[in-house]
C-alpha positions in Angstrom: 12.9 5.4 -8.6 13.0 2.1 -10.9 10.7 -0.3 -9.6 12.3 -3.8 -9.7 9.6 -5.9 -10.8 7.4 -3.6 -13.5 7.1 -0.3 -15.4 5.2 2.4 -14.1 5.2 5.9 -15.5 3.3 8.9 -14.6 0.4 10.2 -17.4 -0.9 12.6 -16.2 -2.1 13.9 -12.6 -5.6 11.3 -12.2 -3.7 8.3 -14.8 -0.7 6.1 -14.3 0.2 3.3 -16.6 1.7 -0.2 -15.9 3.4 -2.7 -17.7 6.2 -5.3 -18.3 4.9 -6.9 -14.9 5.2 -10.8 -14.9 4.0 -12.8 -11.9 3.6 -16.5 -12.1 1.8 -19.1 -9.4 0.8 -15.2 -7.8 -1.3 -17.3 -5.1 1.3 -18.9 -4.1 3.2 -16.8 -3.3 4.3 -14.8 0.0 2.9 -11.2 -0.1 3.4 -8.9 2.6 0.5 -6.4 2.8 1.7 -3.3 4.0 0.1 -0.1 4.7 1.4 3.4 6.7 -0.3 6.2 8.2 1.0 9.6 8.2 0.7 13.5 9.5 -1.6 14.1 6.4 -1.4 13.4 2.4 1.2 15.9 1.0 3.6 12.5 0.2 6.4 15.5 -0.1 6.0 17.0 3.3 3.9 14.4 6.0 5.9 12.6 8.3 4.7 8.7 8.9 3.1 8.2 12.2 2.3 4.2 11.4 3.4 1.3 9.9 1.9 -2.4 9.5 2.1 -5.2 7.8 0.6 -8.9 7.6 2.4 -12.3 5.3 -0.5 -13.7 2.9 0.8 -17.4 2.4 -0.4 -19.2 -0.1 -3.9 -16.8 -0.3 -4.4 -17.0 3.6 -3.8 -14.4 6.1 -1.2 -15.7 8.6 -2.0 -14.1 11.6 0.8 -14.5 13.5 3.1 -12.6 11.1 1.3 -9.4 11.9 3.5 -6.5 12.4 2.5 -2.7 13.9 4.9 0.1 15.0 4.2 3.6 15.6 6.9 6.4 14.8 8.5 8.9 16.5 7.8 12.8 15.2 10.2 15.5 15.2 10.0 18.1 17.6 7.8 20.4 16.9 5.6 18.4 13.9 1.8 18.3 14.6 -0.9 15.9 13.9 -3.8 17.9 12.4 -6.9 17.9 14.6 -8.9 15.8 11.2 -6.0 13.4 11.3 -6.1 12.5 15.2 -9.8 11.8 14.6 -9.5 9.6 11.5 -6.5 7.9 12.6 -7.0 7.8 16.3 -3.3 8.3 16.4 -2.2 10.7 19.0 1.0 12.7 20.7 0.1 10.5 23.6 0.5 7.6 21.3 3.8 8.0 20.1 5.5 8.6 22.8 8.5 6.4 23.1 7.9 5.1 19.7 10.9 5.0 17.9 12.9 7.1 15.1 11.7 6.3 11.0 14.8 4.6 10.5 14.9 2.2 13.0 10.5 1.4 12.7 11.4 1.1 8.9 14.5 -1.3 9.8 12.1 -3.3 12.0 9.0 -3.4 9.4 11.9 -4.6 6.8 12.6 -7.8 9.6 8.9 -8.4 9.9 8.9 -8.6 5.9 11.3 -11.0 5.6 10.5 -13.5 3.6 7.9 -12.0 1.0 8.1 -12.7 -2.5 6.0 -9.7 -3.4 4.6 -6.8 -1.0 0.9 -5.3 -1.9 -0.8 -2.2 -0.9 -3.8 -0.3 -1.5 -2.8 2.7 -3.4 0.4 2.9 -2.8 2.0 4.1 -5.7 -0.2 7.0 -5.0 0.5 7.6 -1.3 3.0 4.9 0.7 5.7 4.8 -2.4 6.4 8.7 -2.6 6.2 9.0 1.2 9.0 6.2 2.2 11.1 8.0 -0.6 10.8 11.5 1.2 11.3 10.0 4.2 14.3 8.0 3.2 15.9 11.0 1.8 14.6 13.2 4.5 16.9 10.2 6.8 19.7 10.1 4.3 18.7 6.9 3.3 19.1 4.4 0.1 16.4 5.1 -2.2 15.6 1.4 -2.1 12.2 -0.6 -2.0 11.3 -4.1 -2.7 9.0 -5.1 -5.1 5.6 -4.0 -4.7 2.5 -4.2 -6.9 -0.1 -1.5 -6.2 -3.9 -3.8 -5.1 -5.8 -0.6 -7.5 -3.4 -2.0 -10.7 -3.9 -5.1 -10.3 -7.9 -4.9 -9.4 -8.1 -2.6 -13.0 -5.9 -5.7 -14.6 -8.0 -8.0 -13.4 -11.6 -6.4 -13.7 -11.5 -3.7 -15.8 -11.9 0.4 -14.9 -15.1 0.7 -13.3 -16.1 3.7 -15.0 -14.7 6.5 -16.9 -14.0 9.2 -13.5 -13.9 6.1 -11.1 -11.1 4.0 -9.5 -10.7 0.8 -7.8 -11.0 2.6 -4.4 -10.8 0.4 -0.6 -14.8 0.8 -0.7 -15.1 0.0 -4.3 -13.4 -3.3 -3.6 -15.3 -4.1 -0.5 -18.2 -3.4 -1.9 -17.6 -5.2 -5.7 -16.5 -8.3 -3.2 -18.8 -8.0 -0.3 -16.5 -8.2 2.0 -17.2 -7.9 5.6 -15.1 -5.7 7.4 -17.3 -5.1 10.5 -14.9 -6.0 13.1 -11.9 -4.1 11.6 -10.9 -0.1 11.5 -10.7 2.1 8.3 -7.5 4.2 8.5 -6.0 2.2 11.0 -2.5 0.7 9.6 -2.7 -2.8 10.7 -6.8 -2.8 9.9 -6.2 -1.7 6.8 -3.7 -4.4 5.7 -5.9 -7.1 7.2 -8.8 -5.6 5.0 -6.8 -5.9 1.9 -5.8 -9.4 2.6 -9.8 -10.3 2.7 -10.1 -8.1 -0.2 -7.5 -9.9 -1.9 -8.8 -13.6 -1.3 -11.7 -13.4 -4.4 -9.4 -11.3 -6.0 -6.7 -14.5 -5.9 -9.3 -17.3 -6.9 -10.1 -15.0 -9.9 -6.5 -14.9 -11.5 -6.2 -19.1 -10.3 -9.3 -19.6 -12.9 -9.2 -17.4 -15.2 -5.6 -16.6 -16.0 -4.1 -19.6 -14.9 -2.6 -18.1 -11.9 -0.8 -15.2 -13.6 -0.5 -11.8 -14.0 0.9 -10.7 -17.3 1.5 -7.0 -18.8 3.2 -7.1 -21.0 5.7 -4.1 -21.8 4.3 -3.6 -25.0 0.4 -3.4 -23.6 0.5 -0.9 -20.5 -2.6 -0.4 -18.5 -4.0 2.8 -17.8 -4.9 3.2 -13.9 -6.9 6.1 -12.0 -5.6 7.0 -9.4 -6.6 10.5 -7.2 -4.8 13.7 -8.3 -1.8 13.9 -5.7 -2.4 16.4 -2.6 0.3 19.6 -2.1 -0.1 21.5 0.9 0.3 25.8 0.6 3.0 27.4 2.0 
């Protein structure tokens, strides 16, 4: 897949590069922080189980846009045991939720509006899980433009060492940001986290880069990202 607003290509198994990404006034504008859970981290076999999403206006959460829908599963897929418990999605949970196409159709509504979308890691994980779902669904291979919150951390701050990445609790902890009323691996939680991640993250680039991000096509950034998971059998 061609993503429509940078360059992205695939080094090696633990590196990705990024470049030709242009972003001006990126404080102002509307990013929609998304973020799914799934039956487990093998992007070409899980099924999603969760999707959320929250508008950042103008570098403040909007509370009201806040968007949550579980999915349906297939007859016969399971939630492994460690999932349920680190998720706290259930069977019991998703009953009556609807199919992937029409949660994704509703999470596209929700969106509406965004200049940008964001997630943690989701050219990792989210990215190559929609596109096996959508062709799983017979659905366009089509995605707005998103920026990955792990490239633009390692634009903006550096790599924080030579085996480490910009990880969830990296950020948190580089930021201090207090997450004590919200829920790791919970979708909606998740994308509220990132949007208080993202707030020092914004007032950085305002300062020191005159509100933009720039890189350029001939200057791609190296990112760390963790080696991708594939289920046996």
């Amino acid at each position: 897949m061609t993503h429509p607003i940078l360059h992205l290509e695939e080094i090696s198994p633990e590196i990705y590069q990024v470049s030709d990404l242009l972003l001006e006034r990126f404080s102002r504008l509307n990013l929609w922080l998304f973020d799914l859970e799934a039956t487990g981290l093998d992007t070409t076999r899980e099924r999603v189980t969760q999707i959320a999403g929250i508008m950042m206006r103008h570098g403040e959460i909007d509370a009201s846009s806040a968007f949550t829908q579980f999915v349906e599963l297939p007859e016969g897929v399971e939630i492994p045991q460690v999932v349920r418990e680190l998720t706290q999605i259930t069977p019991e949970k998703l009953e009556g939720a609807p199919p992937f196409p029409d949660a994704w159709r509703m999470h596209l509504e929700a969106a509406e509006g965004a200049d940008v979308w964001m997630g943690q890691s989701v050219f990792e994980f989210d990215v190559p899980l929609l596109l096996t779902e959508f062709e799983r669904h017979g659905m366009p291979l089509e995605l707005p433009g998103i920026l990955d919150s792990v490239a633009l951390a390692t634009w903006l701050l550096g790599s924080p060492g030579d085996s480490e990445r910009w990880s969830t609790s990296r950020l948190i902890h580089h930021f201090s940001v207090d997450t004590g009323d919200l829920r790791r691996h919970d979708a909606l939680d998740d994308v509220k986290i990132l949007g208080r991640i993202l707030r020092p993250m914004l007032q950085q680039i305002r300062q020191g880069h005159a509100d933009r991000v720039h890189i350029p096509a001939g200057s791609p950034i190296d990112v760390r990202r963790h080696a991708p998971v594939r289920s046996e059998g």
